[in-house]
C-alpha positions as CSV (number, residue, x, y, z in Angstrom):
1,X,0.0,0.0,0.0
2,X,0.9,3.8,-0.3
3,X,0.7,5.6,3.4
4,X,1.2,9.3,3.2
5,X,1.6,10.6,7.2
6,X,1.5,13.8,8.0
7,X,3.2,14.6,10.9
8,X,6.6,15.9,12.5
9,X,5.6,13.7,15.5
10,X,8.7,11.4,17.0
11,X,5.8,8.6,17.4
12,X,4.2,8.8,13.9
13,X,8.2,8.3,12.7
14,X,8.1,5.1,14.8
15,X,4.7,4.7,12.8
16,X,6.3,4.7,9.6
17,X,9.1,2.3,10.2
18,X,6.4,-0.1,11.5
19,X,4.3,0.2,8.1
20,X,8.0,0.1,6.0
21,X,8.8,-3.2,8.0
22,X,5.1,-4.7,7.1
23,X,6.2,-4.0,3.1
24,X,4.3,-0.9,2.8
25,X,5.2,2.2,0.3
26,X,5.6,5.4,3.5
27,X,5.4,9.1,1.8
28,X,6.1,10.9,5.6
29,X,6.0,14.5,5.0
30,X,7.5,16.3,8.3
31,X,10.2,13.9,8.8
32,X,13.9,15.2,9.0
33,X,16.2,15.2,6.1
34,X,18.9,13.8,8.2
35,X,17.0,10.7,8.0
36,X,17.1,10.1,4.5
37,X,19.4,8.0,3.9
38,X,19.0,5.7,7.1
39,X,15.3,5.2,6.4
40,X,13.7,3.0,3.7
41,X,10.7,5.1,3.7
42,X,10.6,8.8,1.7
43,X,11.1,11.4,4.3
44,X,10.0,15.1,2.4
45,X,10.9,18.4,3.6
46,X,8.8,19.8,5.8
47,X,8.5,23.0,4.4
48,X,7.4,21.6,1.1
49,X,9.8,23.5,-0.8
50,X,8.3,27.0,-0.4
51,X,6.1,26.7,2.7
52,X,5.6,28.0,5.8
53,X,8.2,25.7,7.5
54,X,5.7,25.8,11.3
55,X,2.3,25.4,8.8
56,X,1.9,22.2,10.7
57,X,1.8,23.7,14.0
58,X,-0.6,26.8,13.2
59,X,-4.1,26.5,13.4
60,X,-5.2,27.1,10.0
61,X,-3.2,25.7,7.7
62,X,-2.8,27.9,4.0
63,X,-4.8,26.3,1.4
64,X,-1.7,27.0,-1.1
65,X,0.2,24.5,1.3
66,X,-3.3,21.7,0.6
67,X,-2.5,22.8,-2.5
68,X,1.2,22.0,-2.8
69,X,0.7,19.0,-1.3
70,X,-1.6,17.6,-3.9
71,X,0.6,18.8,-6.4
72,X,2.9,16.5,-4.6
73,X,0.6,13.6,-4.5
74,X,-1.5,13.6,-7.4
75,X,0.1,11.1,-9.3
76,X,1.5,8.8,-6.1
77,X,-1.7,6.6,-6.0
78,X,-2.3,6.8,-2.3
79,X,-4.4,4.5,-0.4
80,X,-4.8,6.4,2.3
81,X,-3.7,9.3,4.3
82,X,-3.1,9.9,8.2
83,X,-2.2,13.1,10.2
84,X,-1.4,13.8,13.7
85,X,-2.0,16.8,15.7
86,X,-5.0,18.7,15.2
87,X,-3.6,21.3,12.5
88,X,-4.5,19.2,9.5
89,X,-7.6,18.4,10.7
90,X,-8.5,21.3,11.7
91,X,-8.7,22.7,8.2
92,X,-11.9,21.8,6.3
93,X,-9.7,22.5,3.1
94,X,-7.9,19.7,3.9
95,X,-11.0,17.3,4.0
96,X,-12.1,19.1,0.9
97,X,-9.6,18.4,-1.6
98,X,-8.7,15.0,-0.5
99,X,-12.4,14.0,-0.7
100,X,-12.5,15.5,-4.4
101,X,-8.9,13.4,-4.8
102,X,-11.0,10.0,-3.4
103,X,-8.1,9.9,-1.6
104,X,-9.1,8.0,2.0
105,X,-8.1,9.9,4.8
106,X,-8.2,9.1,9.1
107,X,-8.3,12.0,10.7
108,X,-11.3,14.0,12.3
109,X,-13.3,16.9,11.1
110,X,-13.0,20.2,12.0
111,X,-16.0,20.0,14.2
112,X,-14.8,17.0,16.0
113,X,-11.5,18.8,16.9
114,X,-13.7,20.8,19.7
115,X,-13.9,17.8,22.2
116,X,-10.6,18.0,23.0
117,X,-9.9,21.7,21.8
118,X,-12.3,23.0,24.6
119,X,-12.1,21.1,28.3
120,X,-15.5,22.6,29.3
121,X,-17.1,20.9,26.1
122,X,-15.8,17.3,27.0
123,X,-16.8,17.6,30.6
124,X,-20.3,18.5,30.5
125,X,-20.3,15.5,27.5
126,X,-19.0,13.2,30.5
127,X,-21.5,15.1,32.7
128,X,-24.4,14.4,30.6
129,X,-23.4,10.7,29.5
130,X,-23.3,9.9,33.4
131,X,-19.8,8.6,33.3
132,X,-17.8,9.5,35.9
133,X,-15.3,12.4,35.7
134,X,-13.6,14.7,38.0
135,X,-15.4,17.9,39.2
136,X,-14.6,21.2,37.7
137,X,-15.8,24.3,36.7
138,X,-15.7,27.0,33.6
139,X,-13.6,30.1,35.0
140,X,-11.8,32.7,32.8
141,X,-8.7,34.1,33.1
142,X,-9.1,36.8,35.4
143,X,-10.7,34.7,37.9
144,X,-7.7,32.7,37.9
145,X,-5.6,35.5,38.3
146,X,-7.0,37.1,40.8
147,X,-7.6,33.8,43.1
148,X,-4.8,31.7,42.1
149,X,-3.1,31.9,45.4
150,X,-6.1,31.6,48.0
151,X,-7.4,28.5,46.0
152,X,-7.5,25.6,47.8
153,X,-4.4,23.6,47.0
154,X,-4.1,21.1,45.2
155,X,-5.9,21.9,42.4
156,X,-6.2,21.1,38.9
157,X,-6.1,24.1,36.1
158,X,-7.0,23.1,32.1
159,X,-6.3,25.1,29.4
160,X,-8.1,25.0,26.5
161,X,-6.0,23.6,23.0
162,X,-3.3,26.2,22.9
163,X,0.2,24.8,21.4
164,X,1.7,24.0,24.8
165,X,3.0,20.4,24.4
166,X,1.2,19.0,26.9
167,X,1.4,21.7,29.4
168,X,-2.3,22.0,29.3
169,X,-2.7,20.0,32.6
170,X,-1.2,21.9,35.4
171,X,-1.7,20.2,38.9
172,X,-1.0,23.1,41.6
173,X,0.1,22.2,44.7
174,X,2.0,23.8,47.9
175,X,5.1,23.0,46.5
176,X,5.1,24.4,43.1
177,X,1.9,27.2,42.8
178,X,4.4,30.6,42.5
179,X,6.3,29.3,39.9
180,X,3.0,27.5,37.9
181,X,1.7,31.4,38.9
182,X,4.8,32.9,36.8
183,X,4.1,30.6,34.2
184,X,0.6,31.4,33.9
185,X,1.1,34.8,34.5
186,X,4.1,36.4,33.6
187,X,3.5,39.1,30.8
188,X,1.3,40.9,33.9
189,X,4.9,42.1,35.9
190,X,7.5,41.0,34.0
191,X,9.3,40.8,30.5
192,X,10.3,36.6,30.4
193,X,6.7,35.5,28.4
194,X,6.4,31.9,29.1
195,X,5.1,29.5,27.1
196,X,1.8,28.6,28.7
197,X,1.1,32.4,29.1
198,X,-2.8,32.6,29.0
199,X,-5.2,36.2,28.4
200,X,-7.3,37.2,30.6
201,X,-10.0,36.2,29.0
202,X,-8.8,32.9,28.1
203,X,-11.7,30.2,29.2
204,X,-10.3,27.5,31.8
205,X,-11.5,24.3,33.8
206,X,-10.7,24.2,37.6
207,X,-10.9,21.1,38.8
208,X,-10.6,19.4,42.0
209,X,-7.4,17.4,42.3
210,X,-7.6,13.5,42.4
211,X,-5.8,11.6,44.5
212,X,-4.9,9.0,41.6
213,X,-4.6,5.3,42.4
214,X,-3.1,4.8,38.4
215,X,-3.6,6.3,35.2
216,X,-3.5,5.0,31.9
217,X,-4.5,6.2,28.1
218,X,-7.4,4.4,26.4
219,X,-7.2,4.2,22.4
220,X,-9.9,3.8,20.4
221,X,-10.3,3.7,16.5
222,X,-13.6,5.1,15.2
223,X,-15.2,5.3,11.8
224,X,-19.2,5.4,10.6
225,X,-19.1,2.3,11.0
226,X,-18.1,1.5,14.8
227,X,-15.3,1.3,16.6
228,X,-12.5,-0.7,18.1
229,X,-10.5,-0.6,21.0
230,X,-7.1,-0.2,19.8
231,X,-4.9,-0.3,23.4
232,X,-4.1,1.2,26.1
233,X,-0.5,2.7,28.0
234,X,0.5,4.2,30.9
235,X,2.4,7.4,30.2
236,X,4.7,9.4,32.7
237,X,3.6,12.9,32.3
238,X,6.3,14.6,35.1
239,X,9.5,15.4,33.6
240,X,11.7,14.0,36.2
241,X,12.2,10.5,37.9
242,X,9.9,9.4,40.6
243,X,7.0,11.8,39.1
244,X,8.8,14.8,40.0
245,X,9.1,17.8,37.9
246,X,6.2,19.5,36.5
247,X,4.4,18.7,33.8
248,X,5.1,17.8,30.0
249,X,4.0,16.5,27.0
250,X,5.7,12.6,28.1
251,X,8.8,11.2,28.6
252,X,7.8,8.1,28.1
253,X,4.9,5.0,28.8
254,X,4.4,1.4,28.3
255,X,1.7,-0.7,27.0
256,X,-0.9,-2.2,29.8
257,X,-3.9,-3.3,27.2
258,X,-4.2,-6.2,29.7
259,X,-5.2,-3.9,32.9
260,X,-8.0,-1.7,30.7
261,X,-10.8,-2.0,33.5
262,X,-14.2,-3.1,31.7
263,X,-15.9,-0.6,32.7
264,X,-13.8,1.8,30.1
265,X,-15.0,0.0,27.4
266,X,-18.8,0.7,28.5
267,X,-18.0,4.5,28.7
268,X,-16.2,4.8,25.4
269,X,-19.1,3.1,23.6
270,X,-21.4,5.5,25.2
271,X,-19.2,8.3,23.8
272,X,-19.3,6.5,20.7
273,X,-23.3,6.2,20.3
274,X,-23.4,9.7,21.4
275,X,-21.4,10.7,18.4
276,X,-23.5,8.7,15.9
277,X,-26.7,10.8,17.9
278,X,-25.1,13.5,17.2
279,X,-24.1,12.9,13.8
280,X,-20.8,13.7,14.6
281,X,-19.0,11.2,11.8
282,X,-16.5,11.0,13.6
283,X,-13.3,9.4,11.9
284,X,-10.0,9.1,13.5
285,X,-8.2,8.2,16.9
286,X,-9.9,9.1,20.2
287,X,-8.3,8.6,23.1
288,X,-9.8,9.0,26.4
289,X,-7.4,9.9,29.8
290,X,-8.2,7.4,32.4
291,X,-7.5,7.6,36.1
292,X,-8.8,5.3,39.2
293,X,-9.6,7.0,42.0
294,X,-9.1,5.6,45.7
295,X,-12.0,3.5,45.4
296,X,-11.0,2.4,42.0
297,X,-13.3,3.6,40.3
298,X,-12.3,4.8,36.4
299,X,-13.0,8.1,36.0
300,X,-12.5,9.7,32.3
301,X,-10.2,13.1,32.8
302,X,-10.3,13.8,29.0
303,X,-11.0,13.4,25.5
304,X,-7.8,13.6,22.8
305,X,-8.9,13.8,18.8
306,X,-5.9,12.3,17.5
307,X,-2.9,9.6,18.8
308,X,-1.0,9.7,21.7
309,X,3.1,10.7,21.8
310,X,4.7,8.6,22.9
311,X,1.7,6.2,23.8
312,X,1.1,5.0,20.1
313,X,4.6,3.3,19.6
314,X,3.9,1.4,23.1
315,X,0.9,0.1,22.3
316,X,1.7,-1.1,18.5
317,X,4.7,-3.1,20.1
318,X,2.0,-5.6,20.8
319,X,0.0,-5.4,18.2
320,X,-0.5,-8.1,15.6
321,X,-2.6,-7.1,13.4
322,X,-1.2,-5.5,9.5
323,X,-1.4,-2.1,10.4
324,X,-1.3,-0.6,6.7
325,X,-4.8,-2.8,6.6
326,X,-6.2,-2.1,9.8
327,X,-5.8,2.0,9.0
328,X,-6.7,1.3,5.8
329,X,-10.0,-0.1,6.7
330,X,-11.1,2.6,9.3
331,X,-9.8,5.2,6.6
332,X,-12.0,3.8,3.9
333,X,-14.9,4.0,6.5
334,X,-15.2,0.2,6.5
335,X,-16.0,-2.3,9.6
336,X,-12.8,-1.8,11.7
337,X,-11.4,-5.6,12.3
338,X,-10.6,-6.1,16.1
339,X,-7.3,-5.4,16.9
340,X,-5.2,-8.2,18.5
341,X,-2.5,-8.4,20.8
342,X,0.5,-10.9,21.6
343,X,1.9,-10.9,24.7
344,X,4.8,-8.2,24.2
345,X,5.6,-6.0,27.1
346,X,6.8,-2.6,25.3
347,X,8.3,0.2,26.6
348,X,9.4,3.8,25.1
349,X,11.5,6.6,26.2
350,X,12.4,10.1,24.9
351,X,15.3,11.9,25.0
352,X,14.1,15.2,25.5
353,X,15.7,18.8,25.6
354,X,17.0,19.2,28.8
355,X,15.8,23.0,29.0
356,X,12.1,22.8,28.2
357,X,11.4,25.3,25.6
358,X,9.2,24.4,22.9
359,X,9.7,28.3,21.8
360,X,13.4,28.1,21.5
361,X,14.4,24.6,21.2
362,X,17.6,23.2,20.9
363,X,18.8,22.8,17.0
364,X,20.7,19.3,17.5
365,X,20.2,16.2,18.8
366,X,23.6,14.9,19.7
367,X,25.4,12.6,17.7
368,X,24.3,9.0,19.4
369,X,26.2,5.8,18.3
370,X,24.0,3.5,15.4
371,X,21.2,2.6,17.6
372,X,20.4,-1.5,17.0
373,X,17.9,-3.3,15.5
374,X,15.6,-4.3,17.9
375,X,15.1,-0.5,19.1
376,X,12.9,1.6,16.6
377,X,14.2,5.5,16.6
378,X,11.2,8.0,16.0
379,X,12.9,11.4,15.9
380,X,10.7,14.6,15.7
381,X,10.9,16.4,12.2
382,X,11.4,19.7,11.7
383,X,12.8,22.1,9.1
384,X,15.2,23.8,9.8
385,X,15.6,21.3,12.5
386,X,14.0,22.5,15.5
387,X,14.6,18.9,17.9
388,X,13.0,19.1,21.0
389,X,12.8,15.4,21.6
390,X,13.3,11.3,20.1
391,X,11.8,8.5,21.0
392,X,13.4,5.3,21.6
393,X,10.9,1.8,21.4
394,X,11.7,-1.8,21.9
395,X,9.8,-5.2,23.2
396,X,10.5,-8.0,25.6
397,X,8.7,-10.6,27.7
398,X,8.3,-8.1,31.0
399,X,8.1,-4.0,30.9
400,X,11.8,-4.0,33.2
401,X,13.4,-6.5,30.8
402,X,12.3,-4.3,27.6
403,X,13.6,-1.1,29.6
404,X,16.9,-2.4,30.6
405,X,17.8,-2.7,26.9
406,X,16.8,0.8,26.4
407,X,19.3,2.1,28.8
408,X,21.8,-1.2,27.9
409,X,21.6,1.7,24.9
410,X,21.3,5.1,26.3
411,X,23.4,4.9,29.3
412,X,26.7,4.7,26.9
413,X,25.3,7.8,24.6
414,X,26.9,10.9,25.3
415,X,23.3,13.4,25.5
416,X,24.9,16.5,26.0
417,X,21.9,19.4,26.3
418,X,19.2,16.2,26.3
419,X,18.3,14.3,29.2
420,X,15.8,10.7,29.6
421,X,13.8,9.6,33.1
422,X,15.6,6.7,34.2
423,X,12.5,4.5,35.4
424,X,10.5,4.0,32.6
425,X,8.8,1.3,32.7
426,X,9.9,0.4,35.7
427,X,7.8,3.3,38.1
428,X,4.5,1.7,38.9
């Protein structure tokens, strides 16, 4: 088959080796040039020659960069397409000219993008569904500002989808609430703008915190014509060992498909019939944030429109199924087969910029020693090369045995300005 991905994503890289490995044809726009002669896949410029080298990162995406890329594929005879992040499908453009192509496509409308674009939309869906979520409220800005520091600690505060890399989540505690306060806050009384600066009219859920027995990610694929559970992995959100550190977009998870409580499966088919009420036609990943309470109870925390980084390349480790057909299938809108599993423990880890900038990242991974053939490399893909992290993915018969080759791996690499979480897969 002929798979063109869309995406810069480290995981979606891991994705294309997969589909090369299963002897199908990968067009992977995003991915890094420095990869093209390592990787049996075609890895195209980013920029697409003349464009907008970030227009994978904005919200609305040129339609003379649709346009170049149709140019691009017109004559490729694509099966199917796929696309990570919401950018893409965010742009009803996008849907439009590969519909008039007949070009399959798994991705989600523009419409679909707002259950995980807007927190206070995917709560009151839990709300109304009866399935069991934390408590939180709609508050603005302001509000925030002005009561940030009398709040009740801990708390949870939710940003809506602004590009923060997974700093959308921010649980305040005593420990860390003035500098979460500067983060939020900063262009008020001083000239460092941080990243996850919000306005003050920026619309936020507070939530109250959850003492969380565990925590895992719940992946479903979903066309018109059903949907199937795809797996599940834990994912270690803190940026330092032990769960320290505050909060990021991973650094790293491991598959647990076998610990998906059943009652999961009853809540994400009630999202799912929802949907078809709605006449959402919804088409694409889903992938609901789970966490058990003290009592154990699941509760859903979110909804996410698209795959998880770095959860995807943990759960495919297991996976048996041909995944050029299986995306195939839910791309052509066709009865999704069930996805099987063998018994493989998988665990992934990134190598992340040590200062965590996503505005200024550093330009260079450093120069690691021919990684082997039983660890798949996803590297993010930028042009120029903007590398914030890699991923690193391998397989073994327990989560500690697959880890321990990891760092058999890593702990020789000289990482300079990069830095990993040494228990991955190994933290409970």
């Amino acid at each position: 088959m002929n798979i063109l991905l869309l995406s810069p994503s480290a995981c979606y890289h891991d994705l294309a080796q997969r589909l090369v490995k299963q002897n199908h044809n990968v067009f992977h726009i995003g991915a890094h040039r420095s990869l093209t002669k390592t990787d049996h896949y075609t890895p195209i410029a980013r920029h697409m020659d003349s464009a907008d080298s970030r227009y994978f990162e904005v919200s609305e995406i040129p339609k003379q960069n649709i346009d170049m890329l149709a140019n691009y594929i017109v004559d490729k005879k694509i099966d199917f397409v796929m696309a990570s992040a919401l950018a893409m499908p965010s742009c009803q453009y996008a849907h439009d000219k590969l519909t008039d192509m007949k070009i399959p496509y798994f991705f989600v409308s523009p419409e679909n993008t707002i259950l995980e674009k807007d927190k206070s939309v995917s709560k009151k869906l839990f709300n109304d569904l009866g399935i069991p979520t934390s408590k939180g409220r709609l508050i603005d800005g302001e509000y925030l500002f002005k009561n940030f520091k009398t709040l009740p600690r801990p708390f949870v505060v939710k940003l809506n989808y602004l590009f923060h890399h997974g700093r959308q989540t921010m649980v305040v505690d005593n420990h860390n609430f003035e500098e979460v306060f500067s983060d939020l806050f900063s262009f008020l009384y001083k000239d460092a703008v941080k990243i996850t600066n919000i306005k003050l009219d920026t619309s936020i859920v507070l939530e109250e915190y959850v003492n969380i027995k565990r925590e895992y990610s719940y992946h479903m694929l979903v066309n018109e014509s059903g949907w199937k559970f795809l797996g599940s992995a834990r994912d270690y959100k803190r940026y330092l060992d032990n769960d320290l550190g505050f909060n990021c977009s991973s650094m790293g998870a491991y598959n647990n498909t076998t610990e998906v409580d059943p009652r999961v499966h009853e809540y994400a088919d009630k999202i799912y019939q929802h949907l078809v009420k709605q006449n959402a036609g919804y088409k694409g990943f889903l992938f609901l944030g789970i966490a058990h309470d003290e009592t154990d109870t699941p509760l859903i925390l979110e909804i996410n429109t698209r795959s998880g980084d770095p959860e995807l390349p943990a759960i495919l480790g297991s996976v048996t199924n041909d995944l050029g057909e299986l995306f195939g299938t839910a791309s052509r809108g066709d009865t999704i087969p069930d996805v099987t599993h063998d018994d493989s423990k998988t665990v992934t880890i990134k190598l992340a910029n040590r200062v965590y900038d996503w505005v200024n990242p550093a330009s260079f991974l450093p120069k690691l020693n021919p990684v082997p053939e039983y660890i798949t490399h996803g590297l993010e893909g930028f042009d120029p090369p903007f590398i914030k992290h890699s991923l690193f993915t391998t397989s073994d018969v327990t989560n500690e045995a697959a880890s321990k080759k990891l760092y058999d791996y890593l702990d020789k690499q000289h990482v300079g300005q990069f830095r990993y979480r040494r228990d991955i897969g190994i933290l409970k």
